[in-house]
TORMI-143728 format. One line per 2 residues: their letters; for each residue y, z, x of C-alpha. Coordinates in steps of 0.02 Angstrom, whole numbers. Example, Ala and Ser with C-alpha at 12.3 -4.5 7.8 and 13.67 -1.06 7.14 Angstrom:
<pts>
AS> -225 390 615; -53 357 684
</pts>
This chain:
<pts>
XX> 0 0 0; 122 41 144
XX> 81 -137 232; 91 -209 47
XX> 294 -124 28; 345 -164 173
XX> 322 -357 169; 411 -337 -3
XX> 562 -283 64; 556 -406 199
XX> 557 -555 73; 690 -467 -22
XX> 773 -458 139; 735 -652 165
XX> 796 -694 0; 960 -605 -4
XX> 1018 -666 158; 951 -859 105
XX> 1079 -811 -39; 1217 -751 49
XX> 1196 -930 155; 1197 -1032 0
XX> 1353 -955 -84; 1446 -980 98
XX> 1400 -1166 94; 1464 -1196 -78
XX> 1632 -1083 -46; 1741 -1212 11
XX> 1693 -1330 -126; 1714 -1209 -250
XX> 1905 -1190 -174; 1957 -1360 -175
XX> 1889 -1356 -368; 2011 -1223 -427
XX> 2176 -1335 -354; 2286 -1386 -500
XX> 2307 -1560 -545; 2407 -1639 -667
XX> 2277 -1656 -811; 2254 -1466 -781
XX> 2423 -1432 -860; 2404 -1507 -1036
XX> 2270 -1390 -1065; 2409 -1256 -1092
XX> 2549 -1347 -1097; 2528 -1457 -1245
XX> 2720 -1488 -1309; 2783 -1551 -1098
XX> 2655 -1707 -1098; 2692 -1754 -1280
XX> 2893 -1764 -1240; 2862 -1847 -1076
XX> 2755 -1955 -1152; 2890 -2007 -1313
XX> 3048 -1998 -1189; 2995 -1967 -1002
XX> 3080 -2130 -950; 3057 -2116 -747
XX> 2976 -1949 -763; 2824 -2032 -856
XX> 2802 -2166 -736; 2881 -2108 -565
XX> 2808 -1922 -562; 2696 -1791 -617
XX> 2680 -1607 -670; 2651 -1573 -492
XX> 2775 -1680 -408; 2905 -1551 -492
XX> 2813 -1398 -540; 2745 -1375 -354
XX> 2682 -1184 -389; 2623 -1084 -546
XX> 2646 -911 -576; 2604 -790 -513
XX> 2598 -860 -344; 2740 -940 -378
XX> 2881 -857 -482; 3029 -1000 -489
XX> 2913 -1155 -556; 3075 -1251 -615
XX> 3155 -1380 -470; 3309 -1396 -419
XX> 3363 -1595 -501; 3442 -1622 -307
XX> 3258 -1590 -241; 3250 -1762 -302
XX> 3408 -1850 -356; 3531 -1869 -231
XX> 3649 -2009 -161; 3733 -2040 -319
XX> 3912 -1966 -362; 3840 -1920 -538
XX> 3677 -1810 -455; 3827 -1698 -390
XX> 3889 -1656 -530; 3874 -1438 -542
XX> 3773 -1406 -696; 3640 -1536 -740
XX> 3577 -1437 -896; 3756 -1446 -987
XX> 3685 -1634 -1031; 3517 -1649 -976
XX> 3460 -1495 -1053; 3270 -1551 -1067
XX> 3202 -1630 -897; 3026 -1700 -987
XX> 3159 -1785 -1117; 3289 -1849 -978
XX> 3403 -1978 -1067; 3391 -1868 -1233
XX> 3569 -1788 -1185; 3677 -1655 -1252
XX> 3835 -1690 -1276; 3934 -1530 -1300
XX> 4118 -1490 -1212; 4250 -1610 -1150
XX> 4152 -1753 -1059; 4237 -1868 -957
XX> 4227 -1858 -780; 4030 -1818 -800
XX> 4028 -1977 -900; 4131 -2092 -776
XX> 3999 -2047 -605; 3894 -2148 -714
XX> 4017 -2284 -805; 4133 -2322 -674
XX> 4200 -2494 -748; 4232 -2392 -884
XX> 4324 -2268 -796; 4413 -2403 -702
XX> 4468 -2515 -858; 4533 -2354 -939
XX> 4643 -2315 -778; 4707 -2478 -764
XX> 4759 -2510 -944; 4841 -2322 -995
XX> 4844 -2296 -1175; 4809 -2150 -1310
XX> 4609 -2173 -1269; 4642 -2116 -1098
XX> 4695 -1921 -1163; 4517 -1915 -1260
XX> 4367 -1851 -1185; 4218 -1993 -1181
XX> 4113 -1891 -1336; 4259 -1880 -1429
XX> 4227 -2060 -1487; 4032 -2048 -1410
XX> 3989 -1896 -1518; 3804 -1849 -1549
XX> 3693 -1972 -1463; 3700 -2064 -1284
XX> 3743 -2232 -1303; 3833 -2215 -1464
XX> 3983 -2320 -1503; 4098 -2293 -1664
XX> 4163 -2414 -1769; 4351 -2432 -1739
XX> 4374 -2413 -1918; 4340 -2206 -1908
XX> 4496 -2177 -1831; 4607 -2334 -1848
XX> 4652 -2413 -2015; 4626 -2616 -1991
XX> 4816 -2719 -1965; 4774 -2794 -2154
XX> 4658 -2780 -2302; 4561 -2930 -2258
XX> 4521 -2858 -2084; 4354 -2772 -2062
XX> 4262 -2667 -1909; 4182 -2839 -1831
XX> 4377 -2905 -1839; 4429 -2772 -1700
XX> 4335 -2847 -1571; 4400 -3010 -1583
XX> 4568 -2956 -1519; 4547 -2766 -1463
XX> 4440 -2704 -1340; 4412 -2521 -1327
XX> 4434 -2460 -1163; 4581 -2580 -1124
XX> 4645 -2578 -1342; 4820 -2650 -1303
XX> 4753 -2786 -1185; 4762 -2905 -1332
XX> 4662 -3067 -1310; 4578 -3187 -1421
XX> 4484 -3360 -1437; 4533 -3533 -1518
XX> 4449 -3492 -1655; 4558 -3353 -1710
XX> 4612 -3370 -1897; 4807 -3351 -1920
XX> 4782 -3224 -2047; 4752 -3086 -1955
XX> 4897 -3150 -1838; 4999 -3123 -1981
XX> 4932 -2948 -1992; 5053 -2901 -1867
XX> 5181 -3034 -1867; 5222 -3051 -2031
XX> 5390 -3127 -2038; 5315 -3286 -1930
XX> 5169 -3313 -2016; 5274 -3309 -2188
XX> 5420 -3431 -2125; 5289 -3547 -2047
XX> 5180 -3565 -2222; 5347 -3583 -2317
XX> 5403 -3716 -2188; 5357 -3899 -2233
XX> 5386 -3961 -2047; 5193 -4017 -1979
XX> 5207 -3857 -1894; 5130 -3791 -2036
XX> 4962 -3859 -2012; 4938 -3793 -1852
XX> 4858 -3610 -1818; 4932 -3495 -1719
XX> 4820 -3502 -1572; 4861 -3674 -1563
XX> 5029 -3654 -1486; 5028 -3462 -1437
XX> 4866 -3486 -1303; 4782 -3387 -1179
XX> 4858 -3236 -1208; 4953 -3117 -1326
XX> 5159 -3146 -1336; 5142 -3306 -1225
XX> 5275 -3415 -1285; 5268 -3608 -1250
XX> 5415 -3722 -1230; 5446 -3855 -1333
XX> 5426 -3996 -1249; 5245 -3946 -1202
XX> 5205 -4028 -1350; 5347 -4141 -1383
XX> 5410 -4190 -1194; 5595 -4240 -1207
XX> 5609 -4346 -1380; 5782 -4375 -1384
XX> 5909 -4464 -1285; 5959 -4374 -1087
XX> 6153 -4363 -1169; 6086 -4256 -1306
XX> 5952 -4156 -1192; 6111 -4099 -1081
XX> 6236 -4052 -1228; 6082 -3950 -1294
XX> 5968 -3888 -1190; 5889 -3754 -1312
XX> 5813 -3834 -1431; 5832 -3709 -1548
XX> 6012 -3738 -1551; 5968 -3885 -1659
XX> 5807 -3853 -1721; 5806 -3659 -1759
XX> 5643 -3573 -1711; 5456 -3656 -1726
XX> 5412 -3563 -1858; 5552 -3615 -1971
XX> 5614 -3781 -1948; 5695 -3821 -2070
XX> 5821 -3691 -2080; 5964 -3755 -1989
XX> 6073 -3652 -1902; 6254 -3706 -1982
XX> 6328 -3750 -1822; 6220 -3885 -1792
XX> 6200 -3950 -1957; 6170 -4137 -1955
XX> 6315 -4233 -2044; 6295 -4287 -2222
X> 6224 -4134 -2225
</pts>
């Protein structure tokens, strides 16, 4: 019985030391099992992946969980990056407080537009911010969000804050003379319809459809090109018609002829005779 024992407790020995050698050998791949990976996260993180999925823009396609989140509690206590870990080189990525509008990083371009915006908008729209310095008017003492309100990307009708020229002008109208970070740069096309010339000018639009000259066939645009308040001369169109004698005695035609838009209203000083 004493022979009998004591082989017993040399196989136990065997077998507990075979053991111990087995769990050593499997150790290290037991280790490099446990090391997070990004399809470790949704398993406790549900609501992250779903918004990065909907509106991750770059941070669906350009990183992962663990490109940003490089520890988890509680080895690591601060799991939320700096944005300048990665974004950098750009005026707008020095900007101090990232959250004020990008107060979700899995839903980047889903901003919050709260405050007086205007200088955080411009590091990103610098034409913008150029056009508006270059042409001063009352836009330039709003903030951007005043007239960008609510959503990114937004843009107002005209209509919300300005009341059209005339009745028959609409929202699409504005555009076709006005644009919004320059509004007193007026320009227009050849296709511009006198009416809403007459919107603002009025008295010319009303003396040239009363005027039975051929003048009164022709639009606005037609003589008044390329840009707003450009004036042509006369002979432009009509050269020098009369004699050089007549040319030199009056050399404003207006003298004679009044102004374009009324013709026929002859100034009583140069009334033709037998008239």
């Amino acid at each position: 019985m004493r022979k009998s024992q004591g082989w017993q407790v040399l196989v136990r020995g065997a077998l507990v030391v075979a053991a111990c050698l087995v769990l050593g050998a499997v150790t290290p791949v037991h280790a490099q099992a446990t090391a997070l990976q990004n399809s470790d996260c949704v398993k406790c993180h549900e609501a992250q992946p779903q918004q990065i999925e909907a509106k991750g823009m770059k941070h669906k396609t350009a990183v992962g969980c663990m490109d940003c989140h490089v520890g988890h509690p509680p080895k690591v206590s601060d799991i939320v990056p700096k944005c300048s870990m990665c974004h950098v080189g750009n005026p707008h990525f020095e900007l101090p407080n990232c959250g004020q509008c990008h107060s979700n990083a899995h839903t980047p371009l889903e901003l919050n537009l709260s405050g007086d915006l205007k200088a955080e908008c411009i590091t990103c729209h610098a034409p913008i911010g150029q056009q508006l310095t270059a042409n001063p008017s009352a836009h330039n003492d709003v903030a951007c969000n005043f007239c960008h309100a609510d959503t990114h990307g937004m843009i107002p009708e005209c209509v919300l804050c300005h009341k059209p020229h005339s009745q028959e002008m609409t929202q699409k109208d504005c555009a076709s003379c006005h644009q919004a970070h320059k509004p007193l740069l007026v320009t227009y096309d050849d296709k511009m319809p006198s009416i809403h010339c007459a919107a603002c000018h009025g008295t010319a639009y009303t003396q040239l459809t009363a005027n039975q000259s051929k003048h009164q066939s022709l639009a606005c645009v037609y003589c008044h090109q390329d840009k707003h308040k450009m004036v042509p001369l006369c002979s432009d169109c009509h050269g020098t018609p009369h004699a050089a004698g007549i040319h030199q005695r009056f050399p404003s035609c207006g003298e004679c002829h009044n102004i374009a838009h009324d013709l026929n209203n002859w100034p009583a000083q140069a009334q033709p005779k037998g008239k």
